[in-house]
C-alpha positions, 0 to 999 in steps of 0.5 A: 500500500503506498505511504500514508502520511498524517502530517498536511505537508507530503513528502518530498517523495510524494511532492516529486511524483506529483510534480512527474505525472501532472498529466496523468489520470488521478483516478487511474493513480489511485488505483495503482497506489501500490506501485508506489509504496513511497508515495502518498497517493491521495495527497499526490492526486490532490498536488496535481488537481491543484496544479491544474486548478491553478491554470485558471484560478491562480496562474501567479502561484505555478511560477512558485514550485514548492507551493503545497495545495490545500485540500478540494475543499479549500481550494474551491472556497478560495478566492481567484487570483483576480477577485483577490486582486480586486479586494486589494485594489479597493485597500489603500496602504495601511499599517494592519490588516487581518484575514480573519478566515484564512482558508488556501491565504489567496486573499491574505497574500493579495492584500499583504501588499498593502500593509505593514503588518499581515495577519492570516487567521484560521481555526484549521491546523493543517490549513495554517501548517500548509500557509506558513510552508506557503508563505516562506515558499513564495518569499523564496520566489518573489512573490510574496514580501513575508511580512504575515503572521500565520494564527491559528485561533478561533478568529473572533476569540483571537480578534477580541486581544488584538489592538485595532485593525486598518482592514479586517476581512472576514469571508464566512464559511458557506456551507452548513452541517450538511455540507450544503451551500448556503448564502445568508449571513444567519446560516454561515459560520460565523454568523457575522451579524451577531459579532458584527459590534466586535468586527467593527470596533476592531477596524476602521474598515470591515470587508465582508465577502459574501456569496453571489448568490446573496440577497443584496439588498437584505444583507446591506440592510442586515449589516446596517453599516455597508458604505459599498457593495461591490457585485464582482464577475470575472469574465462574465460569471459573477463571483462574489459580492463584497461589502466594505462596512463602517462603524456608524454610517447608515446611509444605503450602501453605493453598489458597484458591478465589476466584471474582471478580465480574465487575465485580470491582474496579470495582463498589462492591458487588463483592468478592473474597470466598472461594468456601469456607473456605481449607482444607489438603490434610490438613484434606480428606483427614480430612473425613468425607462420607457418600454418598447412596443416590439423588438428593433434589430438588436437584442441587448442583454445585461452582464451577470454582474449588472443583472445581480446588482438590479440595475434596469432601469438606470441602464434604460436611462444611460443608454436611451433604449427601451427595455421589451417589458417591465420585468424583461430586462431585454432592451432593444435598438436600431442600432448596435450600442458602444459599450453596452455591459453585455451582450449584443444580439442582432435579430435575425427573425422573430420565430413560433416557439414551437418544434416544427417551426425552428427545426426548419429554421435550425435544420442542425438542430443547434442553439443557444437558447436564453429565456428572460421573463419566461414561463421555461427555464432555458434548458426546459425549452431547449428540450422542448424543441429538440435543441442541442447546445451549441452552434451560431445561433440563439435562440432567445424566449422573452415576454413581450407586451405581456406574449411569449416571444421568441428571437433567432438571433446571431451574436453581434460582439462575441468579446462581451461579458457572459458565455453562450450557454443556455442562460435564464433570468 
């Protein structure tokens, strides 16, 4: 039997093999452990699928070999590279900052640029023992300038000894006893809210990460004290929201969507720029919009960010374009948009949303579909009408003067924010 190891750290041994069968079959390794009585298999498997995971959600850390990888869990509960990176664009430089749920230490490194003082913070031992290995690793290589303390401590314990903080982050694990995702606040742990006079007498600055899929406006009013809410994408797939929270300010929070490049920070020309303007709840509530009594030959459709934020009538207002009902957040023009925050569709025909009929017009018997405001999710339509994904065109369902309508469609700006997959709202 290969070598079982208790200590978080794996062996040289098992390091090595790892680093010799990154394109190997995990599964198929597993199964011949035996072959290799030196090494940790498990903890080899879980070096390689971090390895590959780090291609797309942290490309900065395979410029540092002697990085060890947390478990599957860690690893999918921490931030991007890129959502890190934007956490510390928002920072100013300061004296003290603490990561108070630690985790893999993506964001704790991303934010040690901006302070004298790092503190990592984490209940799980292995976690720590795996981030002190971590952060001498990535000193060793530049990456990192070695000015953080690794704590292991129940967080707010550890917090209720410690002199204030400039920025205290706290990203609350969102999955309860059953190992099931959750997203309000009530049902992390910890439950923030009932800390939450702790938390902000202990920094000037309180940045919450939160679940995309969050009631914003709850949780801002839940907080009470969020100057700031900040609806993160990166390439077209929202991420996670953020408050950034301040004792004694009341007023409702400025919101601001952000869809980051993929390459987003290590590309000269990326840049965390705003999908729209930062806007308030009250500023969307007040905005005129106009409906438009059919559909004009382009289809535009919001990126998620925006979407998640609710931002539909200021973009009915910004653009000067009407939106194809009032809870279809389809707008419509003549002409194609500059800049728009999301996707263009030029219309093609509008189309009977029936079997017969498209399958004549998609002999292939391929789209795309996306369904706004209407009765079928997308991938119960797709199925309706004998379509599989893919293709050129879309194939877009949406409530129209108060009738389902249907649109075949071709992209106009294939460079906007959200994929071609079937997408409904």
């Amino acid at each position: 039997m290969s070598k079982a190891n208790t200590d978080p750290l794996p062996t040289e041994a098992t390091l090595a093999f790892a680093r010799s069968h990154l394109s190997d079959d995990p599964s198929r390794l597993l199964l011949s452990a035996n072959r290799y009585p030196e090494v940790d298999m498990q903890a080899a498997v879980t070096q390689i699928e971090g390895q590959r995971t780090a291609q797309r959600k942290w490309p900065a850390l395979l410029r540092c070999p002697d990085f060890v990888y947390p478990p599957h869990l860690a690893c999918e509960q921490s931030s991007s590279e890129a959502t890190a990176a934007y956490k510390a664009s928002l920072v100013s430089p300061c004296r003290r900052i603490a990561d108070l749920t630690g985790g893999m230490g993506i964001d704790t490194f991303a934010l040690s640029a901006k302070a004298e003082e790092m503190h990592y913070v984490e209940q799980n031992e292995s976690l720590c023992t795996l981030a002190t290995h971590n952060l001498e690793a990535l000193r060793q290589s530049d990456l990192h300038a070695g000015n953080t303390t690794v704590h292991h401590a129940d967080c707010l314990s550890w917090l209720a000894t410690q002199p204030p903080f400039d920025l205290l982050l706290i990203d609350p694990a969102r999955r309860n006893a059953a190992g099931r995702k959750v997203a309000a606040f009530a049902d992390c742990s910890p439950d923030i809210l009932t800390h939450l006079p702790l938390l902000l007498n202990s920094a000037t600055t309180l940045m919450v990460k939160a679940s995309p899929m969050i009631d914003i406006d709850l949780a801002a009013s839940q907080l009470g004290c969020a100057t700031e809410a900040h609806i993160v994408a990166v390439g077209g797939e929202c991420r996670e929201v953020l408050f950034l929270c301040h004792a004694g300010q009341s007023a409702p929070p400025l919101i601001h969507c952000v869809n980051l490049p993929a390459a987003y920070p290590a590309a000269p020309s990326a840049a965390a720029e705003p999908s729209v303007c930062p806007f308030t709840r009250a500023a969307e509530a007040s905005a005129p919009f106009s409906i438009a009594p059919a559909a004009s030959r382009y289809l535009h459709i919001p990126s998620a960010e925006v979407m998640k934020a609710g931002c539909f009538r200021l973009i009915s207002s910004w653009f000067s374009i009407p939106k194809l009902a009032p809870s279809t957040h389809v707008y419509t023009s003549d002409q194609p948009l500059q800049h728009f925050p999301g996707r263009t569709f030029e219309v093609l025909q509008e189309v009977k949303l029936n079997r017969r009929e498209v399958q004549q017009l998609l002999p292939e018997g391929r789209a795309h579909v996306i369904t706004r405001n209407y009765p079928l999710a997308a991938d119960q339509l797709q199925r309706r009408l004998g379509l599989r994904e893919g293709g050129d065109h879309y194939l877009i369902a949406a409530t129209v003067g108060g009738h389902p309508c249907g649109f075949l469609c071709c992209l106009l700006a294939p460079e906007n924010t959200e994929n071609g997959k079937n997408s409904t709202i």
